[in-house]
C-alpha positions as CSV (number, residue, x, y, z in Angstrom):
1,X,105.3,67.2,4.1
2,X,103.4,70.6,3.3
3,X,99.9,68.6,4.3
4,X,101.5,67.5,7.5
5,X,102.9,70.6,8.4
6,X,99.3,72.1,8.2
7,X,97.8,69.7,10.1
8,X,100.0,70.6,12.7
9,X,99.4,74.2,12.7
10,X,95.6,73.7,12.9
11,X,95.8,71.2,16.0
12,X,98.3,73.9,17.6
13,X,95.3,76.6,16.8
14,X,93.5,74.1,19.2
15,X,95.3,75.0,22.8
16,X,93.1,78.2,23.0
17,X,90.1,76.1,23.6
18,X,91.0,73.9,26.4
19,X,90.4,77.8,28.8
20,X,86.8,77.2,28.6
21,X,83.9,76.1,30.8
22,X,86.8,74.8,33.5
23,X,84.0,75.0,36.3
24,X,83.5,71.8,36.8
25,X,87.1,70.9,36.9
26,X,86.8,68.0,39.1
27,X,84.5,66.2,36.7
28,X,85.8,66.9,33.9
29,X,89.4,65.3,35.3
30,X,87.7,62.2,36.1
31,X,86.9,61.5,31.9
32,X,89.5,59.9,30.1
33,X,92.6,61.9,29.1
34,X,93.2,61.4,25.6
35,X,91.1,59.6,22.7
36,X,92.0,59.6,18.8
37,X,89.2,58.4,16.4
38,X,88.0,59.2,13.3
39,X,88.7,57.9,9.6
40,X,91.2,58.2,6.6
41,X,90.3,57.3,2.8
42,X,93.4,56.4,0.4
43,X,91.9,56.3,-3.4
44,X,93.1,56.0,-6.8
45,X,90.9,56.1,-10.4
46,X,91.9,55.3,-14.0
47,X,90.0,56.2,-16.9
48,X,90.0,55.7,-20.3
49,X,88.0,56.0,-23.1
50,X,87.5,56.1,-26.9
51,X,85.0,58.5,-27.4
52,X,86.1,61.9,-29.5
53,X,84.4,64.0,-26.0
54,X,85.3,66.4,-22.9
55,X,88.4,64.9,-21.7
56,X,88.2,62.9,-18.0
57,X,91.3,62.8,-15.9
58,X,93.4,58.9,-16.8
59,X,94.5,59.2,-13.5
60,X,93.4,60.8,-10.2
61,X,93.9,60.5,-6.6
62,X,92.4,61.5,-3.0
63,X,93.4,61.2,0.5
64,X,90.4,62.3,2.6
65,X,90.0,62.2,6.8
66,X,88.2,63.2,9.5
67,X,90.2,62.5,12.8
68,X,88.4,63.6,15.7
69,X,91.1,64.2,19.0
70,X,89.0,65.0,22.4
71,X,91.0,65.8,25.7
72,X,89.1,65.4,29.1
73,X,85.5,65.5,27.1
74,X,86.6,68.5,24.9
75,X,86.0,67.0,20.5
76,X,88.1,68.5,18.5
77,X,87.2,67.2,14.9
78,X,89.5,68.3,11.8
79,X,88.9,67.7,8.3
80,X,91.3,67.2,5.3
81,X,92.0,66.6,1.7
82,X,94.5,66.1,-0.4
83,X,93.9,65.0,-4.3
84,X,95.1,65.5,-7.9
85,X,93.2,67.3,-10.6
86,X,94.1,67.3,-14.5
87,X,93.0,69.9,-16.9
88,X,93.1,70.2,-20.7
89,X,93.6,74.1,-20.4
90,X,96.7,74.9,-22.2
91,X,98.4,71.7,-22.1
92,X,98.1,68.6,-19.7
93,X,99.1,70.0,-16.4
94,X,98.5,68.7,-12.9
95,X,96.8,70.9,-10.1
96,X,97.2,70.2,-6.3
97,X,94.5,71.5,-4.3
98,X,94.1,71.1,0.0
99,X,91.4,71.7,2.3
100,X,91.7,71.5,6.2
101,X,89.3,72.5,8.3
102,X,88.0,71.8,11.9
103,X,85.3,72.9,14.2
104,X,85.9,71.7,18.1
105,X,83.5,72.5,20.6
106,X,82.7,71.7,24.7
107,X,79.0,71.8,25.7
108,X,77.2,75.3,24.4
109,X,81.0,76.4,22.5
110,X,81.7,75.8,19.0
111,X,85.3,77.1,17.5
112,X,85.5,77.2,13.6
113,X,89.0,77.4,11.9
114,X,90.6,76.5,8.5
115,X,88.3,76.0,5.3
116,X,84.4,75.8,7.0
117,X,81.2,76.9,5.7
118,X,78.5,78.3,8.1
119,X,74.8,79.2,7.6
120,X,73.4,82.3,9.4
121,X,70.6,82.9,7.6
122,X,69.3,81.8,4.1
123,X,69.2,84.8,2.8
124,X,72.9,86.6,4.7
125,X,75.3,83.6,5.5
126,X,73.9,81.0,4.1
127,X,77.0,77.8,3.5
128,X,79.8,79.8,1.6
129,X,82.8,78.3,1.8
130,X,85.6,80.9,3.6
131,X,89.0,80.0,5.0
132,X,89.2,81.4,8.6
133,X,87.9,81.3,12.1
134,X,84.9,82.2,14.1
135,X,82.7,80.2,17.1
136,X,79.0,79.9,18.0
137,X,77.7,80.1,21.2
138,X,74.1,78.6,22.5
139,X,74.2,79.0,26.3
140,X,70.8,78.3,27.3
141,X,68.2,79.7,24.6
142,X,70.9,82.4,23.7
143,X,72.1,81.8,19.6
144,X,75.6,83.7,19.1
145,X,77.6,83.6,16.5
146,X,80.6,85.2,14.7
147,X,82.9,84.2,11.4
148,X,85.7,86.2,10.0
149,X,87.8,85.3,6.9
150,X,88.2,84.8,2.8
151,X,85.7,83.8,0.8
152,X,87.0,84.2,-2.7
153,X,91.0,83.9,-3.5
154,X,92.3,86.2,-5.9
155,X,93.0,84.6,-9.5
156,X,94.9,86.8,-12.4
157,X,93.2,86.4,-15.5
158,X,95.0,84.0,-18.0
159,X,94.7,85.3,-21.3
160,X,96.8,81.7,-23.0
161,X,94.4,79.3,-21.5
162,X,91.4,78.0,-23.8
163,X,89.3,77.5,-20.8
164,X,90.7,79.2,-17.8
165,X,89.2,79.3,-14.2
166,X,88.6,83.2,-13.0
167,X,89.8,85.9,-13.0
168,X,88.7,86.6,-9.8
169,X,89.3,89.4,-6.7
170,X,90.3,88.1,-3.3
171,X,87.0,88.7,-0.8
172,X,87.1,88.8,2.4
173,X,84.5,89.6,4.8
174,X,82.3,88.9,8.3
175,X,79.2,87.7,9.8
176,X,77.6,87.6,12.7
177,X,74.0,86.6,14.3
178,X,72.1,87.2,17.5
179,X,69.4,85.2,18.6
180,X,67.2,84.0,21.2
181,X,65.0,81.0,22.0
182,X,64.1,77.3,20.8
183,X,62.9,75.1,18.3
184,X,59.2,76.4,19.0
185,X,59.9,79.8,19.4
186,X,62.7,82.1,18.5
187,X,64.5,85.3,16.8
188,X,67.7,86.0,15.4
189,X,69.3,89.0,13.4
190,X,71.9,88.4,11.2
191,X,74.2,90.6,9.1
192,X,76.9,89.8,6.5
193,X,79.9,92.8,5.6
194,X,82.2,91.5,2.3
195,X,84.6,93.0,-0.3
196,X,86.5,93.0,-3.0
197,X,90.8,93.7,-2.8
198,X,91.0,96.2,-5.8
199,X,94.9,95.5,-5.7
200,X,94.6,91.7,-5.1
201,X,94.8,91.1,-9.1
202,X,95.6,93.5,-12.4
203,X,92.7,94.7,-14.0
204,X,91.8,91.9,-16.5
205,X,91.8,93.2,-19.9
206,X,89.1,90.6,-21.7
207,X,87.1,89.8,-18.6
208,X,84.1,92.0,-17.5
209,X,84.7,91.7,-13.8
210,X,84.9,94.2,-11.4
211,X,85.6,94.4,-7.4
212,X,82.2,94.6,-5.3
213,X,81.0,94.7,-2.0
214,X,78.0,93.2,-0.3
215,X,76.3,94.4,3.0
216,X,72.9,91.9,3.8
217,X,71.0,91.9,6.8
218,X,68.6,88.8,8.0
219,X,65.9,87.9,10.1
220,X,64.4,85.0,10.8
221,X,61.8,83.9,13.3
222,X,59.4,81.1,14.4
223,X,55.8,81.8,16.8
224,X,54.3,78.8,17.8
225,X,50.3,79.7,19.4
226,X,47.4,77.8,19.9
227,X,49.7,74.2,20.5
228,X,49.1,73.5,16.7
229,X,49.9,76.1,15.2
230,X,52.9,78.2,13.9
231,X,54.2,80.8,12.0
232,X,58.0,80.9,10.4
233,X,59.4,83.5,8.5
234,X,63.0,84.3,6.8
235,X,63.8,88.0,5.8
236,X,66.6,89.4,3.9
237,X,68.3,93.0,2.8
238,X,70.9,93.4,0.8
239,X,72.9,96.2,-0.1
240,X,75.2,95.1,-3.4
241,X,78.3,97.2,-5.2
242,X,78.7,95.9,-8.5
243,X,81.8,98.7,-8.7
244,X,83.2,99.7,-5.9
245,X,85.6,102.3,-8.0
246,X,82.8,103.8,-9.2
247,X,81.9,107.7,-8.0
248,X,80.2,107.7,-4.6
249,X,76.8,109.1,-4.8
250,X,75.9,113.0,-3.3
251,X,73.8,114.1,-1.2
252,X,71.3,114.4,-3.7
253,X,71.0,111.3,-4.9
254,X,69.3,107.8,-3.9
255,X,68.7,109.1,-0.1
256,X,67.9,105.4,1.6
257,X,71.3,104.2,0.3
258,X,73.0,107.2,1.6
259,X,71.5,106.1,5.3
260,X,73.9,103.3,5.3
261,X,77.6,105.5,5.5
262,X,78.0,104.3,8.4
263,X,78.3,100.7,7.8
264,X,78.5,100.6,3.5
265,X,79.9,103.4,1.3
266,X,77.1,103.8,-1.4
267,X,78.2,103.6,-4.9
268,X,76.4,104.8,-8.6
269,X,76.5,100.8,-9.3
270,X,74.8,100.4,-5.7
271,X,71.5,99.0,-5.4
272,X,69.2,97.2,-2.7
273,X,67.0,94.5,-3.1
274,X,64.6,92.2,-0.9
275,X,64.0,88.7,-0.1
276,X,61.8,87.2,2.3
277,X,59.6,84.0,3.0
278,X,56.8,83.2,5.6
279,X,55.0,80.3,6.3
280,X,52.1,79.4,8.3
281,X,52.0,75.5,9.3
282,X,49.8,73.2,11.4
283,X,50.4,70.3,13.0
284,X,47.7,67.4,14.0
285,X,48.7,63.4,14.8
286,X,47.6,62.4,11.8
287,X,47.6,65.5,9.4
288,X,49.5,68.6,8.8
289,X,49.2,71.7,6.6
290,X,52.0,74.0,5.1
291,X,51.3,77.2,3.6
292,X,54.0,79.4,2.6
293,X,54.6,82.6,0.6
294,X,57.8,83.7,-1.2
295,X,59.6,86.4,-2.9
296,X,62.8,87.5,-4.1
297,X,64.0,90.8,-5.9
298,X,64.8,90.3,-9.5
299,X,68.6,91.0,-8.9
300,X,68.9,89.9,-4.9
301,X,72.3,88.3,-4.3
302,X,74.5,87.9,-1.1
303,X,78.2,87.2,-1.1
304,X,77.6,84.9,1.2
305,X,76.0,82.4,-0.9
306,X,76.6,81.0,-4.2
307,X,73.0,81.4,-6.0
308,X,69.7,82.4,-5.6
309,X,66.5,81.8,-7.8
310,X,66.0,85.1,-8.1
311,X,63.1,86.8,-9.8
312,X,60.5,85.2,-8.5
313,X,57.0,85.2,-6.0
314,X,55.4,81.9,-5.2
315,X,52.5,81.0,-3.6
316,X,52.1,76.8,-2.5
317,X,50.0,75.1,0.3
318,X,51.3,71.4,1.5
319,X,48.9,69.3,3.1
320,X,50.1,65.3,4.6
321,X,47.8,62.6,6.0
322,X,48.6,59.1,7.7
323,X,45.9,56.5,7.7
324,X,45.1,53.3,8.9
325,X,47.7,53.3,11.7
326,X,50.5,54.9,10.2
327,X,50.4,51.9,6.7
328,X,49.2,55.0,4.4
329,X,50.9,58.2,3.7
330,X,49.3,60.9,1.4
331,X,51.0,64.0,0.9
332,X,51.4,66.5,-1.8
333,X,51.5,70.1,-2.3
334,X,50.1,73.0,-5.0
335,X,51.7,76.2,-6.2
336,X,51.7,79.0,-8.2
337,X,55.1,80.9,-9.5
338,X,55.7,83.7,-11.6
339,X,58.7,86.1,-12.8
340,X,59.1,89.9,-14.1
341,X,58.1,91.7,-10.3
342,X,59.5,94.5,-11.6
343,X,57.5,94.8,-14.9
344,X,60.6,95.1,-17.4
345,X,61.2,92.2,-19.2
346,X,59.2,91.2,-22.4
347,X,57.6,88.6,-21.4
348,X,56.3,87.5,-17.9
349,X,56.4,83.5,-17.1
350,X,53.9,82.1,-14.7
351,X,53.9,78.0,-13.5
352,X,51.5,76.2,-11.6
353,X,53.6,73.7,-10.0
354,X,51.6,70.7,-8.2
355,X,52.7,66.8,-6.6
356,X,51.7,64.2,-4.9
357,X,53.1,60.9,-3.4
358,X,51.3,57.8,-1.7
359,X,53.3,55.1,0.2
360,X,51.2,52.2,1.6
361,X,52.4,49.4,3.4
362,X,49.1,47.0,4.1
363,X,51.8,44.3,5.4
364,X,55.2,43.9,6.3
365,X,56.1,42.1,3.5
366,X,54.5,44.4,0.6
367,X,54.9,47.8,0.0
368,X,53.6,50.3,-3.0
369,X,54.9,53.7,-3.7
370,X,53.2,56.3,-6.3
371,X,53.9,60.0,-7.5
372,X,52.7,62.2,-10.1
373,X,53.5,65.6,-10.7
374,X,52.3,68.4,-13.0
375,X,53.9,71.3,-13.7
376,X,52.5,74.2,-16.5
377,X,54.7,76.8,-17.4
378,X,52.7,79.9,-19.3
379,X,54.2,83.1,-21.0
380,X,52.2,86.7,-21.0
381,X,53.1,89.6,-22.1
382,X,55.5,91.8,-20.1
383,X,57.4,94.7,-21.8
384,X,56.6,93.2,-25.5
385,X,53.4,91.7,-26.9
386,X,53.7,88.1,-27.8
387,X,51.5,86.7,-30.2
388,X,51.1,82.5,-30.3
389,X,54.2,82.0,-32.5
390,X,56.1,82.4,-29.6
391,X,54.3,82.2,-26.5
392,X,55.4,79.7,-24.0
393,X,52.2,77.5,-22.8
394,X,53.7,73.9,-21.7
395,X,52.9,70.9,-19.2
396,X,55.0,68.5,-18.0
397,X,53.8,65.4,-16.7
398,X,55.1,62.4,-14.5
399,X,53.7,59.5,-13.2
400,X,55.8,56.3,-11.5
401,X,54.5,53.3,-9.1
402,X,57.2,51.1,-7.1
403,X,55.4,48.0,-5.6
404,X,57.6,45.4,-4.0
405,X,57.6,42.5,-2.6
406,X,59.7,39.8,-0.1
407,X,59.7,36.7,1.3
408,X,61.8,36.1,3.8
409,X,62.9,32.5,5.2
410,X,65.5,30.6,7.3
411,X,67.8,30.1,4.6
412,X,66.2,32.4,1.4
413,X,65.5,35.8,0.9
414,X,64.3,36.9,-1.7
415,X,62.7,40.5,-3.1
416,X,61.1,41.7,-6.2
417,X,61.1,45.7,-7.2
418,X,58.5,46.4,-10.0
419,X,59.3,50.4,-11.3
420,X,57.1,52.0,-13.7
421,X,57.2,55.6,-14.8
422,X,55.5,58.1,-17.5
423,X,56.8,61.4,-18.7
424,X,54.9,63.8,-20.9
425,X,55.5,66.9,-22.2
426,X,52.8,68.7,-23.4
427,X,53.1,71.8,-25.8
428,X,49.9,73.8,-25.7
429,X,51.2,76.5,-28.6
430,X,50.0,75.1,-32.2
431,X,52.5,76.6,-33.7
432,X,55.5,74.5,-31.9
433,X,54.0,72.1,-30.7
434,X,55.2,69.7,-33.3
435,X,58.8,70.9,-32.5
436,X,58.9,69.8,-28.7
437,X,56.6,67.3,-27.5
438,X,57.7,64.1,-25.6
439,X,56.9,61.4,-24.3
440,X,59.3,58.5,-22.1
441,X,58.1,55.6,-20.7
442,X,60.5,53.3,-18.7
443,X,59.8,49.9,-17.0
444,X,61.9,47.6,-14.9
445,X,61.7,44.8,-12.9
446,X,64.3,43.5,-10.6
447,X,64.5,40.0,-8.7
448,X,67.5,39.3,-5.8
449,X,67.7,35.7,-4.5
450,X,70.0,36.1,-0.5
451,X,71.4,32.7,0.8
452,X,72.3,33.0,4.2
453,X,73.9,30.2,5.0
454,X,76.4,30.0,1.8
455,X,76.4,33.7,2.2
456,X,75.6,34.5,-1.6
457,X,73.2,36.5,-4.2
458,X,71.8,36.0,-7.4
459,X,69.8,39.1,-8.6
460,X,68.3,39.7,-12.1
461,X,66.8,42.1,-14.5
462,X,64.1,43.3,-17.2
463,X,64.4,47.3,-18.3
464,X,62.4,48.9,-21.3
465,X,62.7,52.4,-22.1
466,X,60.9,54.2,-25.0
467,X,61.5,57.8,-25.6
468,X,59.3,59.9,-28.5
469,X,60.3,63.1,-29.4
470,X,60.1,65.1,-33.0
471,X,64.1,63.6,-33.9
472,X,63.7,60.3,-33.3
473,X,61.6,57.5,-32.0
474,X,64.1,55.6,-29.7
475,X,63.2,51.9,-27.7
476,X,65.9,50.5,-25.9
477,X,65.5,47.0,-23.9
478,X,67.3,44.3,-22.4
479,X,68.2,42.4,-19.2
480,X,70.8,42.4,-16.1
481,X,72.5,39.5,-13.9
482,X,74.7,39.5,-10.9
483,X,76.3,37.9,-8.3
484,X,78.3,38.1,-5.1
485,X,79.5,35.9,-2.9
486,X,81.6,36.1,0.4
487,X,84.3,34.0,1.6
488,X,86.2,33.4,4.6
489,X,83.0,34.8,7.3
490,X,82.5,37.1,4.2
491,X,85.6,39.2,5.1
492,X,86.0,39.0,1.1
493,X,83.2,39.6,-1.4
494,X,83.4,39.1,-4.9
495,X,80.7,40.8,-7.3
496,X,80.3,40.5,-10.7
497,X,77.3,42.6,-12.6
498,X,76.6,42.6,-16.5
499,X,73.8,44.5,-18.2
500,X,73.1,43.8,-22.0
501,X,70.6,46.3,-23.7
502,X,69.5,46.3,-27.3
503,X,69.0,50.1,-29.2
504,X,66.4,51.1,-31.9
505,X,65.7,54.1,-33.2
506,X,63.3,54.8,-35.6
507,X,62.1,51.0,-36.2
508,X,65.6,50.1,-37.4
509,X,68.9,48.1,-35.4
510,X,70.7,50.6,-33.6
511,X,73.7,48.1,-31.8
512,X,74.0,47.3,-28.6
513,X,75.3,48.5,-25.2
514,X,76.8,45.9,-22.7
515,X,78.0,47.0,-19.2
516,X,80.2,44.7,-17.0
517,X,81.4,45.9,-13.7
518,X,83.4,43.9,-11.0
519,X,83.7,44.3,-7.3
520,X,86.2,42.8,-4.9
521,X,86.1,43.9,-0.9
522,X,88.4,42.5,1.7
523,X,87.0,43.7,5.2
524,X,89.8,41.9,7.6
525,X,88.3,44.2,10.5
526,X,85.9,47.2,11.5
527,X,88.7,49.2,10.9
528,X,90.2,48.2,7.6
529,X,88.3,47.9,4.2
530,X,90.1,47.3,1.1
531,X,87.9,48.3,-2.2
532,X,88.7,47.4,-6.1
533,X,85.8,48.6,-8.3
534,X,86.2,48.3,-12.2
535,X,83.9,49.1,-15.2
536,X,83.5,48.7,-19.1
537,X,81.1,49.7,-21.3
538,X,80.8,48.7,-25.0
539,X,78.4,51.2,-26.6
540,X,77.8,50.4,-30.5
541,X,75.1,52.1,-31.2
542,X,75.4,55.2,-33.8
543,X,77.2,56.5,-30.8
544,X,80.4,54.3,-30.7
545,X,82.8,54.0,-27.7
546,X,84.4,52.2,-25.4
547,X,84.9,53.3,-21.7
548,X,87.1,51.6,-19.1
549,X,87.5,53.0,-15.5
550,X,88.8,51.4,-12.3
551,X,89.0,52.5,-8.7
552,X,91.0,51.3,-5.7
553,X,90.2,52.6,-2.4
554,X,91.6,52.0,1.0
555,X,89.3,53.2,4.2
556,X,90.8,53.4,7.7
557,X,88.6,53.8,10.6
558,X,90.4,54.6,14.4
């Protein structure tokens, strides 16, 4: 009942909407009056298991849709879920947890409401999750946009739970951008105000968190010149409050933060930091070129995002080919990255991070797809000297090669997938080196056999993995077999898999692991699809468990 009733109040947030762009009454009225569509998913999981690990819910459910109502043109899409959580915090307990959102819109007009997460700018607004409202507006080559609501909900710290979620402050706050122009060429400010409730929680007594406020401004831009070429860039501010009850600064003080009264109250825990990318690219039929510089401020963070990779200034250049009529595709890319802009940590890491793939298709029928990638990570010294006991000079290597292969027929088709990979890492220091090389190889081979006329598949396996390291030597192999088969105009499938691999480690038996899964579907229409999924796995190697999980899902599409 309490999910229905908010459903109802979102669709009644809708009525607003139906005021705008009414110009063209007459056509509108001529579009159908009322359509319902969209889909709902009904699912339940078991689990269970013998291994002494992190407890997994035995039981948890979901109902998920996405119904889509549109009036005389106007789509109004809504979003909703509604599932069950367990934790092991202080005791088995069961947590319900619902989000609704939906974001109608009519031609240039976009309306947000409920749970929705927006990007402004990747460095501002950039997908945070809020619960409020907002629109966007593109009329012509205009880009408007405003969002208003809470971004973090207030949690009290819980002192009795062994692993508790929080504390946290409630945060609310806005955004807004301002743009103009296309895909080729453009510009658009963006800003981003947030902060902390001081009274939304108690002051948590073991917890070192404290209320905060966040004011980032954005800009972003693309120049296109010369037909080929073009120039993109992504700028960011950000003004941060890691205490907002901390004494405001004088007069005296850090004078550029002080410039910002108007729109940000400057704190002694204040500080602002920069972020920024720009890229120059060009663009040929049958080559292109990316070159692009980035950096962002050791401590740079928005409250409208949930992480940066802070810390860091990188160089790379990413050039693409096609050959021979579009059947080969070369591409790859080079970089350098390194840490410690500011000079104050002990040591400063630098990585030369480089790629490249091939996919060539000589024929329809055969296809081949390789990548390797090479990436050296090397410690100087920063704040501290390091000498070669500790110094951090690696290389990581990786190789793999897909070719495969079908034949197709009348009755028969059949495919073959041959995947072969490398991984090496290399430890440069002679002094650990001993303590952290590896090397993995893995190899599989896959065959599927389709009958379309007694609408069935056969498909079988050969894997082989062998991992090195300083613990152990490990070699696992073994083989896979499946089959699925529809009945009744293959409304009803039935698919059985099983996987058997054999462990060593260190030359000696090690058990086994056997994996069975089953699948049963019954798809009566486009609109109605029934799924049963389970699973067991047997492990007996030195790490003995059972697991046994199963999944029933119901899908509903109107």
């Amino acid at each position: 009942m309490k999910l229905l009733i908010q459903i109802g109040i979102c669709f009644m947030c809708l009525t607003p909407v139906f005021g705008q762009n009414l110009e063209n009454l007459d056509e509108i009225t001529k579009r159908k009056f009322m359509e319902f569509k969209g889909s709902l998913t009904i699912g339940a999981n078991f689990y269970h298991t013998t291994a002494d690990r992190g407890q997994q819910n035995p039981f948890s459910y979901i109902i998920s849709g996405t119904p889509v109502l549109s009036i005389y043109g106007f789509d109004l899409p809504l979003s909703f879920t509604f599932a069950s959580q367990q934790f092991s915090v202080a005791g088995p307990n069961t947590d319900m947890f619902d989000r609704y959102g939906m974001s109608p819109y009519y031609k240039w007009v976009t309306v947000h409401a409920g749970y929705r997460n927006v990007s402004f700018s990747p460095y501002t607004l950039n997908n945070h999750n809020f619960l409020g409202g907002g629109f966007e507006l593109k009329p012509g080559k205009w880009r408007i946009g405003f969002v208003y609501g809470r971004f973090t909900d207030a949690i009290e710290e819980d002192t009795t739970a062994s692993n508790p979620l929080g504390p946290s402050y409630k945060r609310k706050g806005y955004a807004a951008k301002l743009g103009y122009g296309d895909n080729k060429n453009h510009i658009e400010f963006s800003f981003l105000k947030a902060k902390d409730d001081v009274n939304s929680i108690e002051q948590p007594t073991f917890t070192d968190i404290s209320p905060a406020e966040n004011l980032s401004v954005g800009l972003s831009g693309k120049l296109t010149f010369l037909k080929n070429f073009s120039i993109e860039t992504h700028l960011g501010v950000s003004a941060f409050t890691e205490d907002i009850t901390a004494r405001e600064l004088s007069a005296y003080e850090d004078l550029p933060l002080l410039n910002l009264r108007q729109f940000y109250q400057p704190k002694a825990s204040s500080r602002v930091d920069f972020a920024g990318d720009v890229s120059l690219n060009f663009q040929q039929s049958w080559y292109s070129v990316k070159a692009q510089y980035m950096r962002i401020d050791p401590e740079y963070e928005t409250m409208g995002s949930y992480y940066f990779n802070n810390d860091i200034e990188r160089y790379t250049i990413a050039p693409n080919f096609t050959f021979w009529k579009g059947k080969l595709t070369l591409g790859g890319s080079i970089g350098i990255q390194q840490d410690n802009l500011l000079k104050d940590k002990a040591a400063t890491t630098r990585r030369v991070i480089s790629s490249t793939n091939m996919q060539v298709n000589p024929f329809p029928q055969f296809s081949v797809n390789a990548q390797y990638s090479n990436y050296a990570t090397e410690q100087s010294s920063g704040l501290v000297k390091l000498n070669d006991t500790i110094r951090v000079f690696q290389v990581n290597h990786s190789i793999s090669i897909t070719p495969s292969y079908f034949i197709a027929k009348e009755q028969f088709y059949h495919t073959f997938v041959l995947a072969l990979s490398k991984q090496t890492l290399q430890d440069k220091n002679r002094f650990t080196e001993n303590y952290t090389e590896s090397v993995t190889n893995n190899a599989n081979f896959n065959y599927q056999l389709r009958n379309n006329q007694f609408a069935y598949t056969l498909s079988g396996g050969l894997n082989y993995l062998k991992l090195n390291n300083v613990s152990q030597e490990l070699n696992r192999y073994g083989f896979s077999a499946g089959a699925e088969k529809g009945l009744w105009e293959e409304k009803v499938k039935l698919g059985l898999n099983g996987m058997y691999n054999i462990s060593r480690a260190d030359g000696q038996g090690d058990g086994f692991i056997l994996t069975n899964t089953l699948n049963i579907s019954y798809i009566p229409s486009p609109a109605h699809a029934f799924i049963i999924r389970g699973q067991s796995i047997l492990n007996r190697t030195s790490f003995e468990y059972n697991d046994y999980m199963l999944s029933v899902n119901y899908n509903f599409n109107f």
